[in-house]
C-alpha positions as CSV (number, residue, x, y, z in Angstrom):
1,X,172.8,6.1,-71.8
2,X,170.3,3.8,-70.3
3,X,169.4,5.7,-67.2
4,X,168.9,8.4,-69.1
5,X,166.4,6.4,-71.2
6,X,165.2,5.0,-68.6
7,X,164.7,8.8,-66.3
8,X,163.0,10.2,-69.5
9,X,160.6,7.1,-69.6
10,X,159.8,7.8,-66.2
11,X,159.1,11.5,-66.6
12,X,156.8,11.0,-69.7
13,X,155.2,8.2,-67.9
14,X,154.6,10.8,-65.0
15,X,153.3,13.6,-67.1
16,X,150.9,11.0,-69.4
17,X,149.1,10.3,-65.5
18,X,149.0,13.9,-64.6
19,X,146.0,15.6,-65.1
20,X,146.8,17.8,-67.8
21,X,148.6,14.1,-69.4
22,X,145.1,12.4,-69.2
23,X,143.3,15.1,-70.9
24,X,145.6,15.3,-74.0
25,X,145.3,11.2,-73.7
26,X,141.7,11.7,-74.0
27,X,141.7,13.6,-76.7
28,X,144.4,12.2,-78.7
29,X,142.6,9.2,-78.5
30,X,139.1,10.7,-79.7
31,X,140.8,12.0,-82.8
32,X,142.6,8.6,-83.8
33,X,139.3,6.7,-83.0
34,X,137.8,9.5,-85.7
35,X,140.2,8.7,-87.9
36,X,140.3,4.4,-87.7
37,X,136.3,4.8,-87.9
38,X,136.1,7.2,-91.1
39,X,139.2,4.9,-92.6
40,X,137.1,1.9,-92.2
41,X,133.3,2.7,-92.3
42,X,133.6,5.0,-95.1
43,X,134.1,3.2,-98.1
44,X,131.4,0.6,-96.8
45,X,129.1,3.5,-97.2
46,X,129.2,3.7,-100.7
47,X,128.8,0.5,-101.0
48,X,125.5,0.3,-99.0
49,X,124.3,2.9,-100.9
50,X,124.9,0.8,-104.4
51,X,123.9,-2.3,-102.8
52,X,120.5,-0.8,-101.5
53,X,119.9,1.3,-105.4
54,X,120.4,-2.1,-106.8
55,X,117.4,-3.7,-104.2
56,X,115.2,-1.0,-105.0
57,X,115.3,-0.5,-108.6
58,X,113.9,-3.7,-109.3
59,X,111.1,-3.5,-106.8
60,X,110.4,0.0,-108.4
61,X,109.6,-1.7,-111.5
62,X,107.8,-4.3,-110.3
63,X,105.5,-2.0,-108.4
64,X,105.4,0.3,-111.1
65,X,104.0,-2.9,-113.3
66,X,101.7,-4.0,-110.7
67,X,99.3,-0.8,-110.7
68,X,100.0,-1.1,-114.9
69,X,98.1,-4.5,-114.4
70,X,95.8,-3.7,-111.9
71,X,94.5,-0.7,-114.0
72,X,94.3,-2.4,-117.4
73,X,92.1,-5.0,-115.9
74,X,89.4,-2.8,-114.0
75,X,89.8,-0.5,-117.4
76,X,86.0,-1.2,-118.6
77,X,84.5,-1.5,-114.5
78,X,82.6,0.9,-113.3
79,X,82.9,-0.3,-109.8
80,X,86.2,1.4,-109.1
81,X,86.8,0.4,-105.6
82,X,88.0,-3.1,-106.3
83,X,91.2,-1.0,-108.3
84,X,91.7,1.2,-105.9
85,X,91.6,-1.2,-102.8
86,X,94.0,-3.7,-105.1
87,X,96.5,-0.4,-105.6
88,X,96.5,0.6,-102.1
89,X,97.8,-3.2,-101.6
90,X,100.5,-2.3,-103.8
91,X,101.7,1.0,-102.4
92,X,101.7,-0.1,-99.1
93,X,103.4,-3.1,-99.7
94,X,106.3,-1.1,-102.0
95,X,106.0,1.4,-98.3
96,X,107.4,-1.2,-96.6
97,X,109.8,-2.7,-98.9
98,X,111.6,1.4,-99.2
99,X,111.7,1.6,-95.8
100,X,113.4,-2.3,-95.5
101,X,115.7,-0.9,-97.8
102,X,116.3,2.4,-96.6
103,X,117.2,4.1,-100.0
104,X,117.2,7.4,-100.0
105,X,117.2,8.2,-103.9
106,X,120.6,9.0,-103.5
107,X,123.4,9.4,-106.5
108,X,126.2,7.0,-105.2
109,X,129.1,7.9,-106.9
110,X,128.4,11.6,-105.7
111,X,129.2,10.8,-102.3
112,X,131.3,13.4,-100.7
113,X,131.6,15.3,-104.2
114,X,130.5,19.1,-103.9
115,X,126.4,18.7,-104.9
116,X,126.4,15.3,-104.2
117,X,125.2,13.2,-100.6
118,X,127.2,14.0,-97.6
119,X,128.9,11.0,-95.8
120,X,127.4,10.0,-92.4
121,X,131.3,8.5,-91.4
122,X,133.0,11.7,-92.0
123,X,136.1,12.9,-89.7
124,X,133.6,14.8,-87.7
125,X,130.8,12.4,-87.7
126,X,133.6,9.7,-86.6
127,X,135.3,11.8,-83.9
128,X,131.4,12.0,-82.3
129,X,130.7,8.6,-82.8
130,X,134.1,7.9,-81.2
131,X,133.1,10.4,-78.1
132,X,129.4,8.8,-77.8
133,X,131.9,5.7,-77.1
134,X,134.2,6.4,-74.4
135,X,131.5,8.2,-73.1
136,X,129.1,5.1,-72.7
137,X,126.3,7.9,-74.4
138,X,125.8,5.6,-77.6
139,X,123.2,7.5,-79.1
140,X,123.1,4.9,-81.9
141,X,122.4,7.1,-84.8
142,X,125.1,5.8,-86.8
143,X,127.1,2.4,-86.4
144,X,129.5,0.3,-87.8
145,X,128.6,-2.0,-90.3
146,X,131.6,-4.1,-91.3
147,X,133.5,-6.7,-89.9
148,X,136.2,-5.1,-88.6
149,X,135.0,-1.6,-87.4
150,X,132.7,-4.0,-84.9
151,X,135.4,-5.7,-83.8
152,X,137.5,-2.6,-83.2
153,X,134.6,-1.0,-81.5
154,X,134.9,-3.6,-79.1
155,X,138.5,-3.0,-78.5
156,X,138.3,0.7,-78.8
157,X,135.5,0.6,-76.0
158,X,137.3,-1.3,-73.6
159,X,140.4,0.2,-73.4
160,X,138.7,4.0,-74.0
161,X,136.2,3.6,-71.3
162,X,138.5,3.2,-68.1
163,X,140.3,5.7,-69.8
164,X,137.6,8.3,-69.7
165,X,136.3,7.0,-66.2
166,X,139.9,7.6,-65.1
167,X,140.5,11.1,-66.7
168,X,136.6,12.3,-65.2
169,X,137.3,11.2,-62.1
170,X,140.8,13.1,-61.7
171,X,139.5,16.2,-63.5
172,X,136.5,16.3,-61.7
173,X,138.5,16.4,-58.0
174,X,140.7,19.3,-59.5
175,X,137.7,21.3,-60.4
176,X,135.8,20.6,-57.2
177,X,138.8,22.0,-55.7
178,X,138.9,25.1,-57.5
179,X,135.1,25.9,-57.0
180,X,135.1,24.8,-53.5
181,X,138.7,27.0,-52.7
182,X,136.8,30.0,-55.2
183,X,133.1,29.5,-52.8
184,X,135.2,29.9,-49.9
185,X,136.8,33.0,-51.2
186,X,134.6,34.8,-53.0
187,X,130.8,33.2,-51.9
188,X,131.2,32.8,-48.4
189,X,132.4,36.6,-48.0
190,X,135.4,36.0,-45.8
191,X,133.8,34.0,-43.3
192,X,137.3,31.3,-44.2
193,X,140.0,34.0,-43.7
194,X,142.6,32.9,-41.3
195,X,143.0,33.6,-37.6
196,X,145.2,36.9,-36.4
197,X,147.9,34.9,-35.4
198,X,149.4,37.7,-33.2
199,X,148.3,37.7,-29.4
200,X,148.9,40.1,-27.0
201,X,149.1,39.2,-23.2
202,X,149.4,41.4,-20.0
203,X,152.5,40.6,-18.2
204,X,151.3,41.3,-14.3
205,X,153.5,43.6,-12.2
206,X,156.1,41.7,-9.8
207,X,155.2,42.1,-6.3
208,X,159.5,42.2,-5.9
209,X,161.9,45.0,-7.1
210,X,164.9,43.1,-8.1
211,X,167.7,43.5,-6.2
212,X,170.2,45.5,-8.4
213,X,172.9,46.0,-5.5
214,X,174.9,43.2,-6.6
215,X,178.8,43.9,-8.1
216,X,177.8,42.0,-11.0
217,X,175.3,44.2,-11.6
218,X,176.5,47.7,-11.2
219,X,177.8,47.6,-15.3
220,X,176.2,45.9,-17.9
221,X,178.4,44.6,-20.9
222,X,176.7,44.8,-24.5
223,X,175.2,41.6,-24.9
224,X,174.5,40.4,-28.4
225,X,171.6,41.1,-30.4
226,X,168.7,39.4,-29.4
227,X,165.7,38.4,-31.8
228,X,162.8,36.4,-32.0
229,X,163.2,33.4,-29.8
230,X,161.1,30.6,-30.0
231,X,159.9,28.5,-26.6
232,X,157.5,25.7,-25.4
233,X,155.5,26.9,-23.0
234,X,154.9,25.0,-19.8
235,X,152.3,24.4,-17.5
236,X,152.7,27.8,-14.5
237,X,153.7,27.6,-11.5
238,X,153.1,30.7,-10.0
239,X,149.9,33.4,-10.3
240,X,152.4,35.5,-11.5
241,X,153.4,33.8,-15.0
242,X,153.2,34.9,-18.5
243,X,149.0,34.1,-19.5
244,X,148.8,33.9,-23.0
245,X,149.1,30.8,-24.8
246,X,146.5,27.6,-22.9
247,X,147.4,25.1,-25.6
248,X,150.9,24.0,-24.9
249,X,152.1,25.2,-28.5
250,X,155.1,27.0,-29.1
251,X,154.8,30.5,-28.7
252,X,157.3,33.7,-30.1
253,X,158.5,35.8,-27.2
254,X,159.8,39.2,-28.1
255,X,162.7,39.7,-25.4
256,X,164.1,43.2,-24.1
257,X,167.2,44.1,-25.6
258,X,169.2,45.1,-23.2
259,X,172.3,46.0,-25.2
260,X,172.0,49.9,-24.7
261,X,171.8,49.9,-21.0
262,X,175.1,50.7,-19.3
263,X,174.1,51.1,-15.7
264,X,172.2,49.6,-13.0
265,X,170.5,52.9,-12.5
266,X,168.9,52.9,-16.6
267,X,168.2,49.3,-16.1
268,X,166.0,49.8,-13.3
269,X,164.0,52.8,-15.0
270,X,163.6,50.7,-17.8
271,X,162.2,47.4,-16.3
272,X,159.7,49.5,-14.3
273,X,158.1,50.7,-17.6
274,X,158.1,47.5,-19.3
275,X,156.5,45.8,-16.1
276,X,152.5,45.9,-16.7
277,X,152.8,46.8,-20.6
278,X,151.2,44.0,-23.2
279,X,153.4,41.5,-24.6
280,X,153.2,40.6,-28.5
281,X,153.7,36.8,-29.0
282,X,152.8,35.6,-32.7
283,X,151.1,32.0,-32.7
284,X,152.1,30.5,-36.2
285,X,150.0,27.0,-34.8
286,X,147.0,28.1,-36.4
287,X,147.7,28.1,-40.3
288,X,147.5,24.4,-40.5
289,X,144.0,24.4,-38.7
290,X,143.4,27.0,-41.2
291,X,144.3,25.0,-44.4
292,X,142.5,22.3,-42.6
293,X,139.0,24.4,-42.8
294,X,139.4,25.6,-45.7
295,X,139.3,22.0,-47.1
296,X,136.4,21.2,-45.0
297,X,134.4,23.8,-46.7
298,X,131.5,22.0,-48.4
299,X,129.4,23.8,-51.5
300,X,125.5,23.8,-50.8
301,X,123.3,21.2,-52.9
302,X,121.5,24.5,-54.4
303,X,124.5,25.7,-56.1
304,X,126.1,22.7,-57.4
305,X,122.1,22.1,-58.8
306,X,122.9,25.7,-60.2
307,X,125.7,25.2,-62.0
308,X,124.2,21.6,-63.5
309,X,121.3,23.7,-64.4
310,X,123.6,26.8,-65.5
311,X,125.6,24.1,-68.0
312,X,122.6,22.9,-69.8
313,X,120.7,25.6,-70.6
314,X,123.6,27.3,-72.0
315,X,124.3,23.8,-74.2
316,X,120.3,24.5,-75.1
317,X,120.9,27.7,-76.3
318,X,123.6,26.5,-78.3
319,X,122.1,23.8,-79.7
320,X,118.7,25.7,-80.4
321,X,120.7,27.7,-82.4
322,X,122.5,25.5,-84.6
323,X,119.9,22.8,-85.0
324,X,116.5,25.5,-84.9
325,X,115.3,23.1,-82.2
326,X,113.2,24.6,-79.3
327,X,114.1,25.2,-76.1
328,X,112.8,22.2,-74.4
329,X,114.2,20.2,-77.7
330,X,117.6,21.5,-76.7
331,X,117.7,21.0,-72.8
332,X,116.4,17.8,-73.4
333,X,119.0,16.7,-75.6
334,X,121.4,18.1,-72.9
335,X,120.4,16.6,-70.2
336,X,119.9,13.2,-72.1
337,X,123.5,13.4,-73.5
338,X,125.3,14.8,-69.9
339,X,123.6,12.1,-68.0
340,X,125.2,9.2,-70.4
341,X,121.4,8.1,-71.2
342,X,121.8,8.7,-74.8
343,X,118.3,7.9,-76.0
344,X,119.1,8.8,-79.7
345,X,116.3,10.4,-80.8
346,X,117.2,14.1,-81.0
347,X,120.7,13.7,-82.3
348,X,122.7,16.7,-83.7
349,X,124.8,16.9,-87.3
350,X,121.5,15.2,-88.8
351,X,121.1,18.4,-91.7
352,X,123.9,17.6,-94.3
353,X,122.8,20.5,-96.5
354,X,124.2,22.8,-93.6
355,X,128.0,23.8,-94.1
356,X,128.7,24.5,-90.7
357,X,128.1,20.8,-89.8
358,X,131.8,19.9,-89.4
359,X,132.3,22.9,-86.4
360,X,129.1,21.6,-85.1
361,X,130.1,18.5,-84.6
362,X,133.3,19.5,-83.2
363,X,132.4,22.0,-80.7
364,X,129.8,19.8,-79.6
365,X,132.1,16.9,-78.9
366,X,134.0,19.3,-76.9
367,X,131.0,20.3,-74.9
368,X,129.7,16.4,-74.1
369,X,133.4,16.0,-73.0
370,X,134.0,19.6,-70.8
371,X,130.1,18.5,-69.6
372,X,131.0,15.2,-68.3
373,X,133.7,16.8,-66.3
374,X,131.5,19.6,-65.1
375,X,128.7,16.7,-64.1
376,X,131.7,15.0,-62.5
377,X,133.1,18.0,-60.6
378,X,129.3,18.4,-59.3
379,X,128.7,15.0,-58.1
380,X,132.2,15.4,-56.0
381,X,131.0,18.5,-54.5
382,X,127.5,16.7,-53.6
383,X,129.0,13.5,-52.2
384,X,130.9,15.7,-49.9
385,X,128.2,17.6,-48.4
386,X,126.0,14.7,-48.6
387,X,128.3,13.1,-46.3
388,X,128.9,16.3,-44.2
389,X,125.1,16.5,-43.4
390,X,125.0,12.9,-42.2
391,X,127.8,13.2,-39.9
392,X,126.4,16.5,-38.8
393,X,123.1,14.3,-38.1
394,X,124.5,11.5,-36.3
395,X,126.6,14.0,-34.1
396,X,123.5,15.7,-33.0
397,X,122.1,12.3,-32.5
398,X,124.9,11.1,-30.8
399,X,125.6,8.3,-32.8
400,X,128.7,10.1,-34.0
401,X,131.7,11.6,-31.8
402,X,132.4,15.2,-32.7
403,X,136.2,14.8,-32.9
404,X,135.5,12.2,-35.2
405,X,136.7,12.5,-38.3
């Protein structure tokens, strides 16, 4: 009973590091951050929204009283720009104060009620917020106000982080794979197809006729069938050996079968027509050397650039059309959010009055996530010809040896 505990630990430990294992980790890990965040930012909401009506209300009134004053006393002067210099003292002051406050005229216990005001830490607000964190984006747009959703922030952070560096950096080596194994398939037109393997070789006439006067020779007994055998070849000794193979690898020699032959007479007729005639010998040596250049193919700068390029302007078009936001708006925003810069000033799910907010917020959490993957597959594919260039430089400089790998 144990070892079987302990074999399935072992397999769901194995499958939790695969690749497809650190994606669902990933993600089941953006959705319980969502759901801590919401649980514990929420209700805090509400209460900053009392807490702020109860600030502002009385500096309302006391404003509102101030320019009551102010206009009683000037009532009867006919120089009116004492009044109006003392009540644009007074607006700006209660300016300043609103903004301090940040109240927003809001009907607090509406919040999340059909009619009433939105809430900022809603499942899909807090499953972005919990992206923009294991992502190191941190646009900053919303933040955790209490006690303990800081403190498990922190926490959340430090263990979601590696995480996401971990799950980038494996996903972004399987998809450089793939693009680099479809380039050299479908882009570079064949020029990667693998060697014939099959050579053909002329066996040279014998300046000798065998000597078929022998006893032994006079009936041949049916040997067994014969196939493919497989031999090392050997360095020749005479101009008349097999010329085929240069390398020293092992080479497939089609023998004559001889099984049919009965007499010395057929034997003869036969060997003189398969003297001079080509030889097939198939060379399997060269499918590892072929594997081998196929993963020494290296993608172009330009096309990885292309496909960075391709990524966000389709995420601007997107976003353009969600948010109405123009198109340099909307590749900015890409480019800001992809590249972990995460400025914060153009930040989507801002219009609560639209009802298509939650998908939004969704589907663009799954973009800023398949993004980072795509950014990270790119920068794979540009590190690698990066460093393919500079070897190919300090071999033609000599600096480098060319059977240096």
């Amino acid at each position: 009973m144990a070892k079987k505990k302990e074999g399935c630990c072992k397999k769901f430990m194995k499958f939790l590091f695969s690749h497809v294992g650190l994606c669902v980790l990933v993600a089941l890990y953006c959705v319980a951050g969502g759901f801590i965040f919401r649980h514990l930012e929420q209700n805090n909401e509400q209460q900053i929204c009392y807490d702020s009506r109860n600030e502002y209300v009385p500096m309302e009134n006391k404003t509102l009283s101030q320019m009551i004053s102010v206009m009683t006393e000037n009532e009867g002067n006919a120089n009116k720009d004492v009044m109006t210099i003392q009540l644009k003292s007074i607006l700006e002051t209660f300016r300043d104060n609103s903004i301090a406050i940040g109240y927003g005229g809001d009907s607090c216990g509406d919040y999340g009620k059909e009619g009433g005001p939105p809430y900022k830490w809603s499942f899909p607000g807090a499953l972005y917020f919990s992206v923009t964190v294991i992502s190191t984006i941190g646009y900053g747009h919303i933040a955790p106000k209490t006690f303990w959703g800081r403190l498990v922030c922190i926490a959340y952070a430090m263990l979601g982080i590696p995480l996401m560096l971990l799950c980038l950096a494996n996903i972004g080596e399987v998809l450089a794979d793939i693009f680099r194994f479809i380039y050299a398939k479908i882009c570079c037109c064949g020029c990667c197809r693998k060697k014939d393997k099959t050579k053909v070789v002329q066996i040279k006439p014998v300046a000798q006729e065998p000597n078929w006067n022998s006893d032994k020779s006079k009936i041949i007994t049916a040997a067994p069938p014969m196939g493919t055998s497989e031999f090392t070849k050997i360095p020749p000794k005479t101009p008349d050996s097999v010329k085929g193979s240069d390398d020293g690898k092992p080479v497939k020699i089609i023998p004559l079968d001889i099984r049919s032959f009965k007499t010395q007479q057929e034997l003869a007729n036969r060997s003189q027509q398969v003297r001079g005639e080509p030889m097939i010998m198939d060379d399997d040596s060269d499918d590892e050397d072929d594997d081998l250049d196929e993963k020494k193919i290296t993608v172009p700068l330009t096309v990885t650039m292309i496909v960075i390029a391709g990524y966000i302007l389709g995420g601007a078009m997107l976003f353009g059309l969600w948010e109405t936001w123009d198109e340099l708006q909307s590749a900015y925003f890409c480019f800001i959010t992809l590249s972990t810069i995460g400025f914060g000033d153009v930040v989507p799910g801002t219009d609560f009055d639209n009802p298509q907010q939650t998908a939004q917020l969704i589907l663009g959490a799954v973009y800023v996530l398949f993004g980072m993957a795509i950014l990270s597959m790119c920068f794979s594919l540009m590190q690698d010809e990066i460093i393919a260039k500079c070897k190919w430089v300090g071999q033609k400089l000599g600096l480098v040896d060319k059977d240096e790998d």
